[in-house]
Backbone as a chain_set.jsonl record, in Angstrom:
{"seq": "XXXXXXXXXXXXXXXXXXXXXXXXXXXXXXXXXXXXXXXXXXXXXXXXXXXXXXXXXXXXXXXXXXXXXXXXXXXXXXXXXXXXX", "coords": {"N": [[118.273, 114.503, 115.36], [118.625, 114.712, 117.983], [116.762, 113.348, 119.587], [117.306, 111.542, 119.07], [116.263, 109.086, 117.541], [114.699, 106.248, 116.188], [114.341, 105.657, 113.715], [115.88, 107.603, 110.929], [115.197, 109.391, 108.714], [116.452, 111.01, 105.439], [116.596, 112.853, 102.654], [118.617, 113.464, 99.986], [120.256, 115.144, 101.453], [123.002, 115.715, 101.747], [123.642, 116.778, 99.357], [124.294, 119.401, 98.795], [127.684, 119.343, 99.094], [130.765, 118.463, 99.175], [132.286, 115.995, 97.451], [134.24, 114.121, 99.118], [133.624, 115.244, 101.579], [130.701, 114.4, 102.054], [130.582, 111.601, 101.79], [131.91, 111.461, 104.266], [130.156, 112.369, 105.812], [128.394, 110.726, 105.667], [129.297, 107.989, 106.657], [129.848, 108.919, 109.283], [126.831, 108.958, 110.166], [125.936, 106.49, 109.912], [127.631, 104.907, 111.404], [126.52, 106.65, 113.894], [124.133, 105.403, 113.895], [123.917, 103.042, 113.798], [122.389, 99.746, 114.681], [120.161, 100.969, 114.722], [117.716, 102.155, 112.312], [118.45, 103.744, 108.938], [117.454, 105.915, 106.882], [117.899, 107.104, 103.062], [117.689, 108.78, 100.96], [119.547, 109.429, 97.822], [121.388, 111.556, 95.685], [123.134, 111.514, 94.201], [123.829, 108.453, 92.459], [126.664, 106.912, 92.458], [127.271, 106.859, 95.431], [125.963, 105.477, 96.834], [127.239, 102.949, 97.174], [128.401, 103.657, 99.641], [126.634, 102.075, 101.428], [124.769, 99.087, 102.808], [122.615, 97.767, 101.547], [120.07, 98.738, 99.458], [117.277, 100.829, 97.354], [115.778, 100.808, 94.342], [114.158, 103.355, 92.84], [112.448, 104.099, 90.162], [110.48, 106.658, 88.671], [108.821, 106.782, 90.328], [108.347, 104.186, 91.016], [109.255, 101.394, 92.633], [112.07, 99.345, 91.445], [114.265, 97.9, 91.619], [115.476, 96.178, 94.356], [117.844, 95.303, 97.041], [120.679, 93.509, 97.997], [123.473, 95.61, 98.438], [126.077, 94.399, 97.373], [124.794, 92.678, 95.248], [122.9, 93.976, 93.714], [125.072, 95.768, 92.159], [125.988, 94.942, 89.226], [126.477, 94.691, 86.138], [124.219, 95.18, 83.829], [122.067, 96.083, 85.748], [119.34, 98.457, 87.213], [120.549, 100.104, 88.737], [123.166, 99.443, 88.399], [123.481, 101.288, 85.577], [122.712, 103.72, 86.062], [124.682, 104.594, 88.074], [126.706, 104.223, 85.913], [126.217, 106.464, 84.666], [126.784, 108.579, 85.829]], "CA": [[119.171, 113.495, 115.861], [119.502, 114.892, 119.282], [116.25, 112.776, 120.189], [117.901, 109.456, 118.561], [115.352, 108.467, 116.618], [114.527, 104.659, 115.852], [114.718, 105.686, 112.496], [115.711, 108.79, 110.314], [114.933, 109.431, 106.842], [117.348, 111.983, 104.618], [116.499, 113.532, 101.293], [119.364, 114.26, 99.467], [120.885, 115.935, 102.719], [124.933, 115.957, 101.281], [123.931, 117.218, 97.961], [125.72, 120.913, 98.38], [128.542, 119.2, 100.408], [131.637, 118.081, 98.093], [132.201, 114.078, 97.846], [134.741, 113.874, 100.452], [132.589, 115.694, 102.797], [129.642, 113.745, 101.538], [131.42, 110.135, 101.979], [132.054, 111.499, 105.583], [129.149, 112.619, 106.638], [127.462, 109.518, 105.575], [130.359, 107.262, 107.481], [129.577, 109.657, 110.827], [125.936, 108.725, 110.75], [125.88, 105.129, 109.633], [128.425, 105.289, 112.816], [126.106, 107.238, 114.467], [122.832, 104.883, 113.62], [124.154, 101.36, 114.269], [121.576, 98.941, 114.766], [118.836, 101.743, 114.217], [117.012, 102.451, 110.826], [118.297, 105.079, 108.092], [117.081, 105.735, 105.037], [119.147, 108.247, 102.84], [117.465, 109.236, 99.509], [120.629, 110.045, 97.645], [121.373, 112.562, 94.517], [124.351, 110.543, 93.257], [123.876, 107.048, 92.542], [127.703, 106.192, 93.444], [127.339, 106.822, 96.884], [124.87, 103.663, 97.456], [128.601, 102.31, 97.858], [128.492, 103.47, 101.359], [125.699, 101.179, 101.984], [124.638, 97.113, 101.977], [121.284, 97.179, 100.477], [120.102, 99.668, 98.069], [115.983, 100.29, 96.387], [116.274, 102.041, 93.138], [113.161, 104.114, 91.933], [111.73, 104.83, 89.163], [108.99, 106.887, 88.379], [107.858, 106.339, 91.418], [107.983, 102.711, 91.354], [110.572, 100.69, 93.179], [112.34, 98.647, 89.945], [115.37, 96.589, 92.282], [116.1, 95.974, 95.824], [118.688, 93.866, 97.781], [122.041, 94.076, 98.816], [124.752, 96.21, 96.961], [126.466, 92.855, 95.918], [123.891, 91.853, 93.942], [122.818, 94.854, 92.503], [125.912, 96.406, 91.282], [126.366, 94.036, 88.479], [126.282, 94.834, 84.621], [122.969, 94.728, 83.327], [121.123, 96.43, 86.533], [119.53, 99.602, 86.885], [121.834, 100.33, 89.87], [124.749, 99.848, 87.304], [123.015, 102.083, 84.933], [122.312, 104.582, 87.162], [125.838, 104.846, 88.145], [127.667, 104.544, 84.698], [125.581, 107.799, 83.85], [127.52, 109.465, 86.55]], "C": [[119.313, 113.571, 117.37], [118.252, 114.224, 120.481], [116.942, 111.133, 119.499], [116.416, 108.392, 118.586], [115.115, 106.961, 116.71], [115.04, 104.707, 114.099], [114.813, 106.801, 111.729], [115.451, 108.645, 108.997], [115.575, 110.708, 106.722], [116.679, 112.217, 103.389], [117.298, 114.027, 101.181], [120.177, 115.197, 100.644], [122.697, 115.993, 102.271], [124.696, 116.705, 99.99], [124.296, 118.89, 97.663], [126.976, 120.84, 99.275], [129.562, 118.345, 99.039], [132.161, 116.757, 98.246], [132.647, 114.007, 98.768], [133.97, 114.173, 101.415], [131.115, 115.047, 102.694], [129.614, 111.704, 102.306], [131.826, 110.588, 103.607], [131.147, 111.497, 106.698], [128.384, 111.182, 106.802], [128.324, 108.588, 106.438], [129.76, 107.414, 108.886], [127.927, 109.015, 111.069], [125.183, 107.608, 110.434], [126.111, 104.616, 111.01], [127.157, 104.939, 114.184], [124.506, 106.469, 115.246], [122.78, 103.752, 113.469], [123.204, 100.806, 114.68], [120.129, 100.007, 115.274], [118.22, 101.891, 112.922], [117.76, 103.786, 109.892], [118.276, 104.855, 106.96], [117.655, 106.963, 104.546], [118.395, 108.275, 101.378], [118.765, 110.133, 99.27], [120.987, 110.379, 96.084], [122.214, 111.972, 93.418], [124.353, 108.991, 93.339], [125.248, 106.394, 93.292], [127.705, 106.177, 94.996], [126.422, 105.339, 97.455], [125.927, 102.909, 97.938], [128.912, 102.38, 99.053], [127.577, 102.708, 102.311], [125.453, 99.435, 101.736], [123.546, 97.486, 101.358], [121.01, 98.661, 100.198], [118.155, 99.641, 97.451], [116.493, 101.354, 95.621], [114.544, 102.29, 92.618], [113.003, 104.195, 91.089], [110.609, 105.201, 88.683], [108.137, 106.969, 89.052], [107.64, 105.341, 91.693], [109.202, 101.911, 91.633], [110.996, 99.262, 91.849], [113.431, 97.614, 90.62], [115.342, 97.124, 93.776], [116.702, 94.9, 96.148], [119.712, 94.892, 98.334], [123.253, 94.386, 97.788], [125.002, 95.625, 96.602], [126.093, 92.602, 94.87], [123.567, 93.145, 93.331], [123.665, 95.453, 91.633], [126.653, 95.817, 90.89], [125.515, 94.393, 87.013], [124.829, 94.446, 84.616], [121.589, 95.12, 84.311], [120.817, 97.855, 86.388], [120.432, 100.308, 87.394], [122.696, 100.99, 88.896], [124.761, 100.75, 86.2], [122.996, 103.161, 85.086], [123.994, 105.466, 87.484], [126.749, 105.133, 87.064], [127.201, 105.536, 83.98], [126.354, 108.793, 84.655], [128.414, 110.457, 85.534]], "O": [[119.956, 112.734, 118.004], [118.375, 114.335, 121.701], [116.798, 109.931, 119.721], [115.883, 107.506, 119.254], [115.604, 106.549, 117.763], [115.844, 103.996, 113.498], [113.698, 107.317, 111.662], [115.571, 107.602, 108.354], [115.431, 111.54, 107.617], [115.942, 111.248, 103.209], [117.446, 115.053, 101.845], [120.762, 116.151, 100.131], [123.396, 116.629, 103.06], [125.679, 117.297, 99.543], [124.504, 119.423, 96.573], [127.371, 121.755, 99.997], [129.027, 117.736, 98.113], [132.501, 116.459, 99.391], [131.87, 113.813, 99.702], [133.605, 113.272, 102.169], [130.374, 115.443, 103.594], [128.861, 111.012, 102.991], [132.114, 109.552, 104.206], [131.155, 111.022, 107.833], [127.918, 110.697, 107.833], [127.566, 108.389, 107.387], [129.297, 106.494, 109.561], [127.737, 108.559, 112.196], [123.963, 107.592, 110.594], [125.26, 104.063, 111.708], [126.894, 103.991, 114.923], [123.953, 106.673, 116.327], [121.757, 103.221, 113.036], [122.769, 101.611, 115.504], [119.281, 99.67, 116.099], [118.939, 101.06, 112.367], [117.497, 104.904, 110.335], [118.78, 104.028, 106.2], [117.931, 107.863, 105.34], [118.88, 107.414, 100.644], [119.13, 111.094, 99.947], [120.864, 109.464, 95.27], [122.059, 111.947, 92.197], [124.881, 108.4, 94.282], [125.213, 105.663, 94.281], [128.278, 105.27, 95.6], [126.504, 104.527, 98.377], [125.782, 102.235, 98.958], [129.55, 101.512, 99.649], [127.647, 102.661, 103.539], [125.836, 98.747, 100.79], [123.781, 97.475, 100.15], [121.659, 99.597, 100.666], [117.701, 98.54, 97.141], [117.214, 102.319, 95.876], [113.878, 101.4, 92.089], [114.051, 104.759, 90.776], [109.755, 104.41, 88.285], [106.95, 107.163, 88.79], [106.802, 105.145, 92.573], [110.099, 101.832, 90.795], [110.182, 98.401, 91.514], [113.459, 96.481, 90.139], [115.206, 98.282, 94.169], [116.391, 93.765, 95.788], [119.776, 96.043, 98.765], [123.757, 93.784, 96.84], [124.66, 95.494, 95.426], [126.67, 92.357, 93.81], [124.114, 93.329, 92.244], [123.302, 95.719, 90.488], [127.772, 95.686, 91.387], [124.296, 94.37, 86.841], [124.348, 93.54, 85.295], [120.441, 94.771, 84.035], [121.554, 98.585, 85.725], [121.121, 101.089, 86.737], [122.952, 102.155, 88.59], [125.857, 101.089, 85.754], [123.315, 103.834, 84.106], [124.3, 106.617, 87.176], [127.513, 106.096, 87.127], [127.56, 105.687, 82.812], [126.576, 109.88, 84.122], [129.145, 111.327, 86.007]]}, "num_chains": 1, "name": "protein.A"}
């Protein structure tokens, strides 16, 4: 970060950090990454809530993309994904 990137990519980077601290961190570098690129592969489906648009995997094969709105609606994998939480 301390070259400020164009764009970062995350893996799972909050996942030994406890929601609150999770939901913060992600806040700080949304913040942080304003009209730059980040991509956030993330461990817990609910968290996509801290974001507008959203791709969901599977298998290796991208199965939905858009914008949270639209995906997190009954009958998606999104919503699937999440109500397994």
């Amino acid at each position: 970060m301390l070259k400020r990137p164009e764009v970062l990519i995350l893996n799972e980077a909050t996942s030994a950090l406890d929601g609150p601290a999770q939901v913060n961190l992600i806040e700080m570098l949304k913040e942080e990454f304003a009209g730059r690129g980040l991509i956030w592969v993330l461990h817990r489906a609910s968290l996509v809530r801290q974001f507008t648009e959203a791709l969901v995997m599977e298998h290796g094969s991208l199965v939905e993309q858009g914008a949270l709105a639209d995906l997190d609606k009954p009958g998606t994998k999104l919503s699937e994904l999440m109500a397994a939480e």
